[in-house]
C-alpha positions as CSV (number, residue, x, y, z in Angstrom):
1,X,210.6,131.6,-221.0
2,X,212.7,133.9,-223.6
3,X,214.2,137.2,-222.1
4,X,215.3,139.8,-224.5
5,X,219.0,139.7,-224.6
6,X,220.8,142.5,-226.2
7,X,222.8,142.4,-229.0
8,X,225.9,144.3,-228.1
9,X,226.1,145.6,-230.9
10,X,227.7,149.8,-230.9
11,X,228.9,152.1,-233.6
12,X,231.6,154.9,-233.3
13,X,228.6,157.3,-232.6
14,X,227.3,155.4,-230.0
15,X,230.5,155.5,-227.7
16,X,231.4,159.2,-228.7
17,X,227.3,160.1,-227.9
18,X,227.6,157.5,-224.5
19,X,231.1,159.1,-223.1
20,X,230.3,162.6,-224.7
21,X,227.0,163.4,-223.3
22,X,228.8,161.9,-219.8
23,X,231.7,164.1,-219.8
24,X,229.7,167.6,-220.7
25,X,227.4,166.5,-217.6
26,X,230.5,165.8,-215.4
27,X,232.2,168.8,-215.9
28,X,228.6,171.4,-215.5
29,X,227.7,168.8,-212.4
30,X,231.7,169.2,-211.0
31,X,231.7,173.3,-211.5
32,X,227.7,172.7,-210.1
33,X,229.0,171.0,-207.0
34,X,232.2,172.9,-206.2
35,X,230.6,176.2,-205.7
36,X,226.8,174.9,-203.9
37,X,229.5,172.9,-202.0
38,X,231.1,176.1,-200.6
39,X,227.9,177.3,-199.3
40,X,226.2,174.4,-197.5
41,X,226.9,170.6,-198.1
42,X,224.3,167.6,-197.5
43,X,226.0,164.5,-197.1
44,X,224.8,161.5,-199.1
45,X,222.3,163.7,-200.8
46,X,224.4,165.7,-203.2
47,X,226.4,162.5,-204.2
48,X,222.9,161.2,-204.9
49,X,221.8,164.0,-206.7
50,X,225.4,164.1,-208.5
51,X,225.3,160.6,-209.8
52,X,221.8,160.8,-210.6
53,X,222.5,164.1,-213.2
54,X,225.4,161.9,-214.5
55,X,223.5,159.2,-215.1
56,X,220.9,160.4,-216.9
57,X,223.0,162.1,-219.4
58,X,225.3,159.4,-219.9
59,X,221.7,157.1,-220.3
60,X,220.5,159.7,-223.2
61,X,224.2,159.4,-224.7
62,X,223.3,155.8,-225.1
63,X,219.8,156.1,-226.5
64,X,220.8,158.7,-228.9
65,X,223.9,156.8,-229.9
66,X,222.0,153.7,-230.1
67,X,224.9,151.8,-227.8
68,X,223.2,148.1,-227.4
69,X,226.3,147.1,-225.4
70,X,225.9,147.3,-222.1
71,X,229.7,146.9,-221.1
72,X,230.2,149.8,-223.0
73,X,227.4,152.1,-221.2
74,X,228.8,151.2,-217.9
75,X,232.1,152.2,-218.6
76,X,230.9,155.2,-220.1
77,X,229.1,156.1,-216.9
78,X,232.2,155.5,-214.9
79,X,234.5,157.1,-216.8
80,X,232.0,160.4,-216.6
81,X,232.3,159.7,-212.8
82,X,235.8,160.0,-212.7
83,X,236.3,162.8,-214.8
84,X,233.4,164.7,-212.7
85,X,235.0,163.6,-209.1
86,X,238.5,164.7,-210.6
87,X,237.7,167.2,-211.8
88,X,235.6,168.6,-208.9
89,X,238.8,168.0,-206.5
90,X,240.6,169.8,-208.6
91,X,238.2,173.2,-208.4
92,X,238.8,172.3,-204.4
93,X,242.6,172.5,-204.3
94,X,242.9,175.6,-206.5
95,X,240.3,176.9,-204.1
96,X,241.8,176.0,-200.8
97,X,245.8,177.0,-202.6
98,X,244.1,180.6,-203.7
99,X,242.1,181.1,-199.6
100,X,245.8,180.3,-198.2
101,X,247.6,183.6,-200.4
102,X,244.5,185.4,-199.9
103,X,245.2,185.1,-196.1
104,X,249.2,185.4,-196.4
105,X,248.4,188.9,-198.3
106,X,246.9,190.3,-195.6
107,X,249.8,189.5,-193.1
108,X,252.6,192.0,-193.1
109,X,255.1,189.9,-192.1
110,X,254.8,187.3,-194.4
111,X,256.8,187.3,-197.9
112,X,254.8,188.1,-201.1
113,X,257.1,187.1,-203.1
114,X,257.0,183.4,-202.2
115,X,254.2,181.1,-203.2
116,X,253.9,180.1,-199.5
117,X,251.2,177.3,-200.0
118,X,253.5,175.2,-203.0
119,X,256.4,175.9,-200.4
120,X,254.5,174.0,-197.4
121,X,253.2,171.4,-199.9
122,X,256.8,170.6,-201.1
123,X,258.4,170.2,-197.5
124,X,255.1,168.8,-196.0
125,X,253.7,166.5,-198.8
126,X,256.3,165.9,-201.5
127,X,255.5,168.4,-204.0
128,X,252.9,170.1,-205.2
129,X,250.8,167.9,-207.8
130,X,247.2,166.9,-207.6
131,X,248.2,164.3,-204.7
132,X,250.0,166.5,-202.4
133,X,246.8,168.7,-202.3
134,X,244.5,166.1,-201.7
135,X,247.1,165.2,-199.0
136,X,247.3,168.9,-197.5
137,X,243.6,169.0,-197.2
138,X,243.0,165.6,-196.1
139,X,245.4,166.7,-193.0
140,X,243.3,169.5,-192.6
141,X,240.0,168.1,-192.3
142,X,236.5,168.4,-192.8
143,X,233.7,169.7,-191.4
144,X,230.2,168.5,-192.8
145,X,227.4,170.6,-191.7
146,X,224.4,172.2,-193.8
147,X,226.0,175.4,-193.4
148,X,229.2,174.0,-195.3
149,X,232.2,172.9,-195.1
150,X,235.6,173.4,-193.8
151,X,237.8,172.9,-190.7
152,X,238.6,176.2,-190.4
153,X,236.0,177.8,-188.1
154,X,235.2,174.4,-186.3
155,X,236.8,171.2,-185.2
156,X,237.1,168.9,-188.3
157,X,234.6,166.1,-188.2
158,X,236.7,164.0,-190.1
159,X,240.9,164.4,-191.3
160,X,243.6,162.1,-192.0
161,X,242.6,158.5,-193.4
162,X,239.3,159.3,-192.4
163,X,239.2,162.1,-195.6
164,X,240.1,159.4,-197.9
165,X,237.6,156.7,-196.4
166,X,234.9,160.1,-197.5
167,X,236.0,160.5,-200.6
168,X,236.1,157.2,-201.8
169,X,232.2,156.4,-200.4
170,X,231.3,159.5,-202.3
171,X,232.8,158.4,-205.4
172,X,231.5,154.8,-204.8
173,X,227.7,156.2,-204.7
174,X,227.7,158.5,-207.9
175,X,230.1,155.8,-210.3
176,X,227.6,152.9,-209.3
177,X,224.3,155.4,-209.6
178,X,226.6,156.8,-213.1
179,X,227.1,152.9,-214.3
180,X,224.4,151.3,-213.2
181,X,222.3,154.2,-215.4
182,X,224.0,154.0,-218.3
183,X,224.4,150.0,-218.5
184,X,220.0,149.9,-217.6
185,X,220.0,151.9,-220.7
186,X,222.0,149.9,-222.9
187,X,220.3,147.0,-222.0
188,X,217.0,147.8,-223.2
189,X,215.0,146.6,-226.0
190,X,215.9,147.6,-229.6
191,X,214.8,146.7,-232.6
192,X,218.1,145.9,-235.2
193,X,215.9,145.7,-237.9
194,X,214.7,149.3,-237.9
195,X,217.4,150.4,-236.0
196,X,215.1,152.0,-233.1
197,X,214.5,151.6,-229.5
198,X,211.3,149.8,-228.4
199,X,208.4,151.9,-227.0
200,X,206.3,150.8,-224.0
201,X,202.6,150.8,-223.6
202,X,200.7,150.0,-220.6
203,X,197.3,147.4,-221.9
204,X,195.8,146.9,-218.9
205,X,195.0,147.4,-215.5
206,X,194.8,144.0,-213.1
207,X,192.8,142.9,-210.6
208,X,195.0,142.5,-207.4
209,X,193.7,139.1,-206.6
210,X,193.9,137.7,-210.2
211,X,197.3,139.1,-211.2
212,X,198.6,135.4,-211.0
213,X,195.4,134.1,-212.8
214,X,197.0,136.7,-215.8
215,X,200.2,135.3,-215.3
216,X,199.0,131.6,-216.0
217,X,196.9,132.4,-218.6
218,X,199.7,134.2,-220.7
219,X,202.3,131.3,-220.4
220,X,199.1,128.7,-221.2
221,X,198.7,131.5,-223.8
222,X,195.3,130.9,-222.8
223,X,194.5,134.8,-223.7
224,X,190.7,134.2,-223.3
225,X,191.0,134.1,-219.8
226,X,192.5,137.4,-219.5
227,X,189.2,139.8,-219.8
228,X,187.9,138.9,-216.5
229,X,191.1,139.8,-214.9
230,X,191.5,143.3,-216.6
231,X,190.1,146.3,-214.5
232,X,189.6,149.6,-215.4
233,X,190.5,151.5,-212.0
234,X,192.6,151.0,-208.9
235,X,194.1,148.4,-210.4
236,X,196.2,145.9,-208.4
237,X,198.3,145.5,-210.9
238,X,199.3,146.2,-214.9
239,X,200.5,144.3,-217.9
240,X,202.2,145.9,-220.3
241,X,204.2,145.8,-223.4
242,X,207.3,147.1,-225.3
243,X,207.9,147.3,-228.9
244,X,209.2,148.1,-232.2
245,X,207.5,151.4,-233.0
246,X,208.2,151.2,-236.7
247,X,207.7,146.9,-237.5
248,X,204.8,144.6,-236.6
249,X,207.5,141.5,-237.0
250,X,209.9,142.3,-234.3
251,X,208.9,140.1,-231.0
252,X,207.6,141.8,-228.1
253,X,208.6,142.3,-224.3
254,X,205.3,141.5,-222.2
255,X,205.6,142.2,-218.7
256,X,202.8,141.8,-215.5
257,X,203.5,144.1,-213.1
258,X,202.0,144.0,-209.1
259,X,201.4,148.0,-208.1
260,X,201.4,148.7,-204.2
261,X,201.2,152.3,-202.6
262,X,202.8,153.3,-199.5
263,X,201.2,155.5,-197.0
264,X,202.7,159.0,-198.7
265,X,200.7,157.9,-202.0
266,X,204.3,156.6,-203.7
267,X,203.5,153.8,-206.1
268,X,206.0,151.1,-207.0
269,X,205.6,148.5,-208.9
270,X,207.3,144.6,-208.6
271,X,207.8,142.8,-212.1
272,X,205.7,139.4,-211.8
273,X,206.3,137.9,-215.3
274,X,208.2,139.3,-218.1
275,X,208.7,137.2,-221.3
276,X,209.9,137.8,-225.2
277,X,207.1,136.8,-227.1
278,X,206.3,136.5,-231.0
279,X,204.5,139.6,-232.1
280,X,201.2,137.6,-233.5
281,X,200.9,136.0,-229.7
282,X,201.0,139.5,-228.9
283,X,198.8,141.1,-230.5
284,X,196.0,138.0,-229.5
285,X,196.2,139.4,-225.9
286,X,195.9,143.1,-227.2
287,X,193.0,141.7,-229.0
288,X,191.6,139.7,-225.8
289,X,191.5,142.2,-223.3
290,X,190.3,144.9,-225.7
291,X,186.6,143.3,-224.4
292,X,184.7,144.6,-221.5
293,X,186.6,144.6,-218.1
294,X,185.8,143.7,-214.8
295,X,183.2,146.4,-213.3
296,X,185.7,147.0,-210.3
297,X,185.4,150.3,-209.4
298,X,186.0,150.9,-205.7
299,X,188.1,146.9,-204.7
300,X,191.7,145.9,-206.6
């Protein structure tokens, strides 16, 4: 059974597009973040959310740059991530460094003259670089809360090691969503010859209880069997296909898909069979299930 493998093939273009359209989402998604994040916070959700926008943009930097290698795509995505997270904890130290002189210019007694916040840093932390704020706020803490965040007003839920241990899982979660993403999209089908990416179309709905009857028939490519499992509504299941919008000679990805619903009404769908096949075999099962379908109206 033949799997469409990518070529690996990428141009200049495609890794300036595939880090470029990464790093302008990082930095609008870091700025995004920093100030949302000042008001309320939702653990695991904004990380989501943050990978999620990453993602996305790093996956259209690849499809406009045409980047077949996936290797490429991924480290796009995680370079985006880094550049967002750092840049995102950066926004945060100049924050907390600019709340601590706001407050030391309202106290009489304390100098003016002095940056008193670079002074603690260098006798607490060992200077005053990007490090020795994350240090300084790790020590102070953080509390998590939909109303925001901060140990300032309320015990810290976390501090110390613990802060690390945070920011690393939060990290973690929007590089993998940021990689993942962006490698998904470098892996999928393109045409070399016309230089475009494949299209997909959806033939057929499938009778639940004959989606494996489908299956057998295409690897017998035994097409003529395929009518009576095609349905028209509720299907069980779908077969569709992905190809070269431009060529008829380019081979094409079938796949048979099984379609469930949970009880919200969310469908999701479980690949059954997937396969690379010559474009004349498929266009015989376009041609076979183009018949009359299976008068199923109301059972899948």
């Amino acid at each position: 059974m033949a799997k469409y493998v990518p070529s690996g093939k990428v141009g200049g273009a495609g890794v300036v597009m595939s880090v470029g359209f990464g790093l302008v989402a990082a930095a609008v998604s870091a700025v995004a973040f920093h100030f949302v994040g000042r008001l309320f916070y939702l653990v695991l959700l904004f990380p989501l959310v943050w990978g999620l926008v990453i993602g996305a943009a790093t996956a259209a930097g690849v499809r406009t740059g045409k980047c077949r290698n996936a290797a490429v795509g991924f480290v796009a995505g995680l370079v985006a991530a880094v550049a967002s997270v750092g840049l995102f904890q950066m926004l945060e130290n100049r924050h907390v460094h600019s709340a601590v002189l706001e407050a030391v210019g309202k106290e009489a007694a304390l100098p003016k003259d002095v940056d008193v916040y670079d002074e603690f840093l260098r006798q607490k932390h060992g200077g005053t670089g990007f490090m020795a704020h994350l240090s300084a706020r790790a020590e102070m803490g953080m509390n998590i809360s939909r109303a925001g965040r901060g140990g300032i007003d309320n015990k810290p839920m976390i501090s110390g090691a613990g802060m690390y241990v945070y920011w690393f899982i939060e990290f973690a979660i929007i590089a993998g969503i940021c990689g993942l993403m962006a490698l998904a999209a470098a892996r999928e089908p393109f045409c070399e010859k016309c230089g475009v990416w494949y299209e997909k179309a959806e033939l057929a709905g499938i009778v639940s209880a004959k989606i494996e009857e489908a299956r057998r028939a295409i690897v017998a490519k035994d097409y003529a069997k395929l009518p009576p499992c095609v349905v028209r509504t509720n299907p069980g299941g779908a077969l569709s296909e992905e190809k070269c919008p431009k060529c008829e000679e380019a081979p094409v990805v079938v796949k048979l898909e099984a379609i469930s619903v949970d009880k919200k009404g969310k469908q999701e769908r479980r690949t059954i069979y997937e396969e690379l096949i010559p474009a004349d075999q498929a266009r015989k099962i376009e041609s076979a299930i183009a018949g009359p379908a299976t008068p199923a109206a109301g059972a899948t």
